[in-house]
ZAGU-786811 format. One line per field, with one value per atom (N, C-alpha, C): atom name; x negated, z negated, y; residue number from 1; residue in three letters. Coordinates in nm, 2 decimals. Example, Ala and Ser with C-alpha at 12.3 -4.5 7.8 and 13.67 -1.06 7.14 Angstrom:
atome = [N CA C N CA C];
c1 = [-1.32 -1.23 -1.32 -1.28 -1.37 -1.29];
c3 = [-0.78 -0.78 -0.78 -0.71 -0.71 -0.79];
c2 = [-0.57 -0.45 -0.33 -0.22 -0.11 0.00];
num = [1 1 1 2 2 2];
residu = [ALA ALA ALA SER SER SER];
***
This chain:
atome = [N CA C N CA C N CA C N CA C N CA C N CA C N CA C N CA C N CA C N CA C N CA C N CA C N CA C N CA C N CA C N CA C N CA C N CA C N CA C N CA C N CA C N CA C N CA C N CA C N CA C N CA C N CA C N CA C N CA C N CA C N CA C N CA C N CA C N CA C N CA C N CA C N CA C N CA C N CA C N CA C N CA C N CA C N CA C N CA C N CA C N CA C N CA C N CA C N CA C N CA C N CA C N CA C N CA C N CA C N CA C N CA C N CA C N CA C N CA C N CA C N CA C N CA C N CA C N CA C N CA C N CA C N CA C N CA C N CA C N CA C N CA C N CA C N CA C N CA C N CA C N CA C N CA C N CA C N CA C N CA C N CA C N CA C N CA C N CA C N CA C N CA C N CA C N CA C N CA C N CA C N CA C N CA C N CA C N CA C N CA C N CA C N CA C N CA C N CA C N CA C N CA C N CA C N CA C N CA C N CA C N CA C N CA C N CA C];
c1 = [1.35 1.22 1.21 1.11 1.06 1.03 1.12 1.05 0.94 0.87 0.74 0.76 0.88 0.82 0.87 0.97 0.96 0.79 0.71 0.58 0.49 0.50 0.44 0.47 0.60 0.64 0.59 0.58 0.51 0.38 0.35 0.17 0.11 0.18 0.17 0.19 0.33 0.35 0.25 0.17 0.05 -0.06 -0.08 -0.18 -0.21 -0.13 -0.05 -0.10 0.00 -0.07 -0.15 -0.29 -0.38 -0.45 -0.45 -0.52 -0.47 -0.31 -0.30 -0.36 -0.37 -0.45 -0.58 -0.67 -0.78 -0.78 -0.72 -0.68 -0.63 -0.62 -0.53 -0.66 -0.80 -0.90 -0.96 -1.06 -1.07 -1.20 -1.14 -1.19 -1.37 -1.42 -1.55 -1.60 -1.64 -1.67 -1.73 -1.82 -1.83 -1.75 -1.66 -1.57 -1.44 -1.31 -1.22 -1.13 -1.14 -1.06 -0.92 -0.83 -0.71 -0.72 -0.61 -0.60 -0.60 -0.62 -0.51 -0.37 -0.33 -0.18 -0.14 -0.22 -0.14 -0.13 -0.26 -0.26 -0.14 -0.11 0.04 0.13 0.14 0.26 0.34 0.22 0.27 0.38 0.40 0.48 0.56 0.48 0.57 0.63 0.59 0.66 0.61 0.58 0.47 0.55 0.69 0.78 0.82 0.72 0.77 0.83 0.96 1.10 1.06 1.03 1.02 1.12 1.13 1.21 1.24 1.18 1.18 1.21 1.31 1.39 1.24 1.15 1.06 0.93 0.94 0.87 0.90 0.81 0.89 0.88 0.95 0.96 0.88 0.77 0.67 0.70 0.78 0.81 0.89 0.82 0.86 0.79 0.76 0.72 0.59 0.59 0.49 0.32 0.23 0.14 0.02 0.04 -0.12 -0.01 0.14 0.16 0.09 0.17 0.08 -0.06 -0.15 -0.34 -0.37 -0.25 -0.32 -0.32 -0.19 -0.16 -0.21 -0.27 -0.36 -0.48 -0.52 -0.65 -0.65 -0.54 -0.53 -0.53 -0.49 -0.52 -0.64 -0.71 -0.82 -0.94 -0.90 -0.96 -0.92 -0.84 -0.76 -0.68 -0.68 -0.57 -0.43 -0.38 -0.23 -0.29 -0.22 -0.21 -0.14 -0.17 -0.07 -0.19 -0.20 -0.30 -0.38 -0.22 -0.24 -0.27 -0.20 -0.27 -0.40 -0.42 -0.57 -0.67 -0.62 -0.75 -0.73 -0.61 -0.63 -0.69 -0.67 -0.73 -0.88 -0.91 -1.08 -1.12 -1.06 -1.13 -1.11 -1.04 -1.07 -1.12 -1.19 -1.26 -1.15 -1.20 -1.12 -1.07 -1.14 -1.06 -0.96 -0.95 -0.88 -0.76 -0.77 -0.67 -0.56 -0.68 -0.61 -0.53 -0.58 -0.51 -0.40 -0.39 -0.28 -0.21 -0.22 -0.08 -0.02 -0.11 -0.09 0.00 -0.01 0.05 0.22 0.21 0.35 0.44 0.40 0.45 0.45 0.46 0.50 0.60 0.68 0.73 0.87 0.95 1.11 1.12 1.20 1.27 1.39 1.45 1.52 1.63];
c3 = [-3.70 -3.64 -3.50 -3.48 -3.29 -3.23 -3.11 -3.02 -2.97 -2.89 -2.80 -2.73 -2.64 -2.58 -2.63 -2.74 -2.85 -2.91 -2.93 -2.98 -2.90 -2.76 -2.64 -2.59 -2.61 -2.52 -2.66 -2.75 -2.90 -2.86 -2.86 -2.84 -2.72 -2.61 -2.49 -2.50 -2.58 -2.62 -2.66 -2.79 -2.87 -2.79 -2.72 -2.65 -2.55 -2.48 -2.39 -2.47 -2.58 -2.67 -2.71 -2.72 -2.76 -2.63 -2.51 -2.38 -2.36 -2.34 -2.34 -2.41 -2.56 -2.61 -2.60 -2.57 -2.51 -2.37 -2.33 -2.16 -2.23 -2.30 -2.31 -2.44 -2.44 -2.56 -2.51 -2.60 -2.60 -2.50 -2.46 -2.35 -2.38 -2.27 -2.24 -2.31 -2.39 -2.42 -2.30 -2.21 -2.10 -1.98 -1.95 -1.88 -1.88 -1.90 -2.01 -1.86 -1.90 -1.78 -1.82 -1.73 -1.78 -1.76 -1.87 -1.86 -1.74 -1.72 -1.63 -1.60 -1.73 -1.78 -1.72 -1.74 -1.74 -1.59 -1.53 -1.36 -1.31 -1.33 -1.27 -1.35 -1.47 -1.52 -1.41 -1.34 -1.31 -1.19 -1.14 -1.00 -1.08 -1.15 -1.19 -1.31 -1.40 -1.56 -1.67 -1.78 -1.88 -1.93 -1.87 -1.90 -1.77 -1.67 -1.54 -1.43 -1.49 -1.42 -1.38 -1.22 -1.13 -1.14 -1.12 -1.09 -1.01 -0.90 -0.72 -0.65 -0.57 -0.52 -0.43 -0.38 -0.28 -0.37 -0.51 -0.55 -0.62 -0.61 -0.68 -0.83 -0.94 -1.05 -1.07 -1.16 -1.19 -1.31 -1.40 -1.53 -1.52 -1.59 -1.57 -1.45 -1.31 -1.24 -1.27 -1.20 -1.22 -1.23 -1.36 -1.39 -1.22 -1.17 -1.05 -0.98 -0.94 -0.87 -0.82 -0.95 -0.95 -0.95 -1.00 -0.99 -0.84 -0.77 -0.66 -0.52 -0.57 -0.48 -0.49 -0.66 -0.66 -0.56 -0.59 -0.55 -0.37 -0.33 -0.18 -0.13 -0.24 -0.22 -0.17 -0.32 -0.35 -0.19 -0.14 -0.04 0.14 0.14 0.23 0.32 0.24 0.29 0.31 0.26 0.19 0.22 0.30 0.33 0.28 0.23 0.14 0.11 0.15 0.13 -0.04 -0.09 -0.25 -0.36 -0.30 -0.41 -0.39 -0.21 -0.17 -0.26 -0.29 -0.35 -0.50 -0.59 -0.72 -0.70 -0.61 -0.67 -0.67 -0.57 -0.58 -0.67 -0.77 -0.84 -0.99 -1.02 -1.09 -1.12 -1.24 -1.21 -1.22 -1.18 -1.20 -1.35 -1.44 -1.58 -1.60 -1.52 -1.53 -1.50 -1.36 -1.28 -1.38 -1.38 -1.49 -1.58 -1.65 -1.81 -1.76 -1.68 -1.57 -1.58 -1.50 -1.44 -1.57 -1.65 -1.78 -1.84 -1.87 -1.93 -1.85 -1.75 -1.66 -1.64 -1.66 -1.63 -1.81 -1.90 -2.04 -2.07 -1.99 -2.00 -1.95 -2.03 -2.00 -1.87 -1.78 -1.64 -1.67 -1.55 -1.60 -1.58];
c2 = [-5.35 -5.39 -5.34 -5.29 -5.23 -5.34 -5.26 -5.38 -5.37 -5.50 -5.45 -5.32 -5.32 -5.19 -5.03 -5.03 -4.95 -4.89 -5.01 -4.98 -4.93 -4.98 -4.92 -4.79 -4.76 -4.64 -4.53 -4.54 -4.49 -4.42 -4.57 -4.53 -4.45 -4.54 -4.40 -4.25 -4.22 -4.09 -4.00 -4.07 -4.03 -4.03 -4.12 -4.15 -3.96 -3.97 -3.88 -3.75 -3.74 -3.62 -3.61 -3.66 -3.63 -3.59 -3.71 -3.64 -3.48 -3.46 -3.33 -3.24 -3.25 -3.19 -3.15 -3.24 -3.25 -3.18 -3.17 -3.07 -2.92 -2.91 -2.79 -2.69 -2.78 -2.74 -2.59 -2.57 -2.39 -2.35 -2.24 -2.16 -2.18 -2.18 -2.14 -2.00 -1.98 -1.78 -1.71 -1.81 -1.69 -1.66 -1.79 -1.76 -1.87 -1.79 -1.87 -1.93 -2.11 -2.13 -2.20 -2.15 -2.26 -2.38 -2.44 -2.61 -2.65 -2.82 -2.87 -2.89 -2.90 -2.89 -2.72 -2.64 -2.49 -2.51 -2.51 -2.54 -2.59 -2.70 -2.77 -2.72 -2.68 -2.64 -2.54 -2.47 -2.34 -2.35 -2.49 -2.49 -2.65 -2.73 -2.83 -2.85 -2.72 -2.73 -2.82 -2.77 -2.84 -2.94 -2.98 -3.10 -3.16 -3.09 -3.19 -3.20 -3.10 -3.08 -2.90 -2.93 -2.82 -2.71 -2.62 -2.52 -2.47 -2.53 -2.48 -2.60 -2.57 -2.71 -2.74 -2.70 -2.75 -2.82 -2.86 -2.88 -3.01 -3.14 -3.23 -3.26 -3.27 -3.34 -3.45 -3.43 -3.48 -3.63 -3.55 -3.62 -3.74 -3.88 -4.01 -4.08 -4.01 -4.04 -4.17 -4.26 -4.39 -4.35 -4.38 -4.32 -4.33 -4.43 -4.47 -4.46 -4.39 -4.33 -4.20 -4.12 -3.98 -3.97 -4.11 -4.09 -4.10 -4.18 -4.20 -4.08 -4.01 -3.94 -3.81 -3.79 -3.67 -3.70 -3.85 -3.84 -3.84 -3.88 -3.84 -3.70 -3.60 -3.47 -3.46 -3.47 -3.41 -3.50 -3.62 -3.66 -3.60 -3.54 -3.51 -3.59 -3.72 -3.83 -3.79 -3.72 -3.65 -3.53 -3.43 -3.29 -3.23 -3.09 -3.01 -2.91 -2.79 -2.72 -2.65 -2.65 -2.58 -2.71 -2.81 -2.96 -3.02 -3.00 -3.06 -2.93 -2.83 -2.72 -2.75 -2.75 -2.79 -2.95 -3.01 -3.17 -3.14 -3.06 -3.09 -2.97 -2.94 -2.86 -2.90 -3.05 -3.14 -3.23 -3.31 -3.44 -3.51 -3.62 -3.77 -3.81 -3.77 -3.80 -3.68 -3.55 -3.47 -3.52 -3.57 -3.61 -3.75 -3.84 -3.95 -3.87 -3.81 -3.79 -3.63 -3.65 -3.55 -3.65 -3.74 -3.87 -3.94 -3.95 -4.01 -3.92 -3.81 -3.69 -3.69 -3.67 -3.63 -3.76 -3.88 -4.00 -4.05 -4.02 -4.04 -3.94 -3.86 -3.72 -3.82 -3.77 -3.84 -3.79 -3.92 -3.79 -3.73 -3.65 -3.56 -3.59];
num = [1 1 1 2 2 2 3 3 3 4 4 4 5 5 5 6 6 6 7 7 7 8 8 8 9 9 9 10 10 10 11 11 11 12 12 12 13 13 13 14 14 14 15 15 15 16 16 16 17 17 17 18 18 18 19 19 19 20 20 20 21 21 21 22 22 22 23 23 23 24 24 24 25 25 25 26 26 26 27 27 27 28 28 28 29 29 29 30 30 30 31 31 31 32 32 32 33 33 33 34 34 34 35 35 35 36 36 36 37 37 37 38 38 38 39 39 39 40 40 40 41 41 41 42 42 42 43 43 43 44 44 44 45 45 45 46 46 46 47 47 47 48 48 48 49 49 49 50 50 50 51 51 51 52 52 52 53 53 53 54 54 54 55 55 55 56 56 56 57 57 57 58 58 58 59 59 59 60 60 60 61 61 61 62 62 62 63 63 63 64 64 64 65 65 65 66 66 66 67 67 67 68 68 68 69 69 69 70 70 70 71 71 71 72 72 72 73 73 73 74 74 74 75 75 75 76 76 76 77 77 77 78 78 78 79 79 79 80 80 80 81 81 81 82 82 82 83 83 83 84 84 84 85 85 85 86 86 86 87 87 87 88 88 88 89 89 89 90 90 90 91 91 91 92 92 92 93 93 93 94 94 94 95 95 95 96 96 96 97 97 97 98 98 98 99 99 99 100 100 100 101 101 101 102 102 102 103 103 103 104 104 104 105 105 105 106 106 106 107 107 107 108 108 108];
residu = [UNK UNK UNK UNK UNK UNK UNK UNK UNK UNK UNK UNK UNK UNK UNK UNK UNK UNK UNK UNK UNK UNK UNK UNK UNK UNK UNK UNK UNK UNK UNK UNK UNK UNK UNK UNK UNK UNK UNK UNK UNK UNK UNK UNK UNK UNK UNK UNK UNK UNK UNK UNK UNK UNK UNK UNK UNK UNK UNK UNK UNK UNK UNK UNK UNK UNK UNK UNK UNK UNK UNK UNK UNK UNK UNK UNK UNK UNK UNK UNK UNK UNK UNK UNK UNK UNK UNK UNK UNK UNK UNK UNK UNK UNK UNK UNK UNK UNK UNK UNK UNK UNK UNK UNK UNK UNK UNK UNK UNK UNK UNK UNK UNK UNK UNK UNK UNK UNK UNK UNK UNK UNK UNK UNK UNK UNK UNK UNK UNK UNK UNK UNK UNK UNK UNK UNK UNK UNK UNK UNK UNK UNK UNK UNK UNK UNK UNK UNK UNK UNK UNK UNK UNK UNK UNK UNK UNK UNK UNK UNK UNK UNK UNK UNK UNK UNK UNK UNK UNK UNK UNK UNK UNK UNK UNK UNK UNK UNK UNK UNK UNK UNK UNK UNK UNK UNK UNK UNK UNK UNK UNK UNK UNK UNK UNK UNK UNK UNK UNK UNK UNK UNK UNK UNK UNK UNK UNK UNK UNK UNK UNK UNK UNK UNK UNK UNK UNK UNK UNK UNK UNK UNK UNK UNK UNK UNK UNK UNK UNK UNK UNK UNK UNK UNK UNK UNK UNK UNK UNK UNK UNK UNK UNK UNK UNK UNK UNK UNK UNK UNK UNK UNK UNK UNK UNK UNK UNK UNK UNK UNK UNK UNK UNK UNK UNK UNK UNK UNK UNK UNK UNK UNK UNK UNK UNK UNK UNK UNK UNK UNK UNK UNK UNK UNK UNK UNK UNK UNK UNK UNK UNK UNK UNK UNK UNK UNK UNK UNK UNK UNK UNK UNK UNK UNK UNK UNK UNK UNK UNK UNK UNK UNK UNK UNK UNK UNK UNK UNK UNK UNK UNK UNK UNK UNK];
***
């Protein structure tokens, strides 16, 4: 028998996969943009775990951790010149179903 949070950390997973999916849906025909997932993959890895010691590991990280810190970017509360330009160049459900995605990701 599963436990409660057996069934929770489940449905999160799913949950998780389907927003990603939903983020990762098909190009515009007149002009094809990358995901938000490809976006951060590119410095934080599509599982999380950075490859550049200057960059931090995303995966596991606390979900309205990471929503809130995006959105300090994207406000210029939190300085960082290359996160303050991807945050404002997503919406807010982007951003959510970002934090959601990288914080259902095992840490490392």
């Amino acid at each position: 028998m599963a436990t409660k949070a057996t069934r929770t950390g489940f449905r999160r997973r799913i949950g998780c996969a389907i927003i990603a999916g939903s983020l990762w849906g098909y190009p515009a025909l007149a002009e094809p943009r990358r995901s938000a997932v490809e976006d951060c993959a590119a410095c934080h890895g599509l599982d999380g775990i950075a490859r550049d010691t200057e960059v931090p590991h995303l995966a596991g990280q606390n979900e309205r951790y990471l929503f809130n810190q995006m959105m300090a970017f994207r406000t210029g509360k939190r300085v960082h010149k290359e996160m303050r330009y991807m945050a404002r160049h997503m919406s807010v459900e982007e951003i959510a179903a970002l934090a959601a995605y990288y914080a259902a990701l095992p840490p490392r």
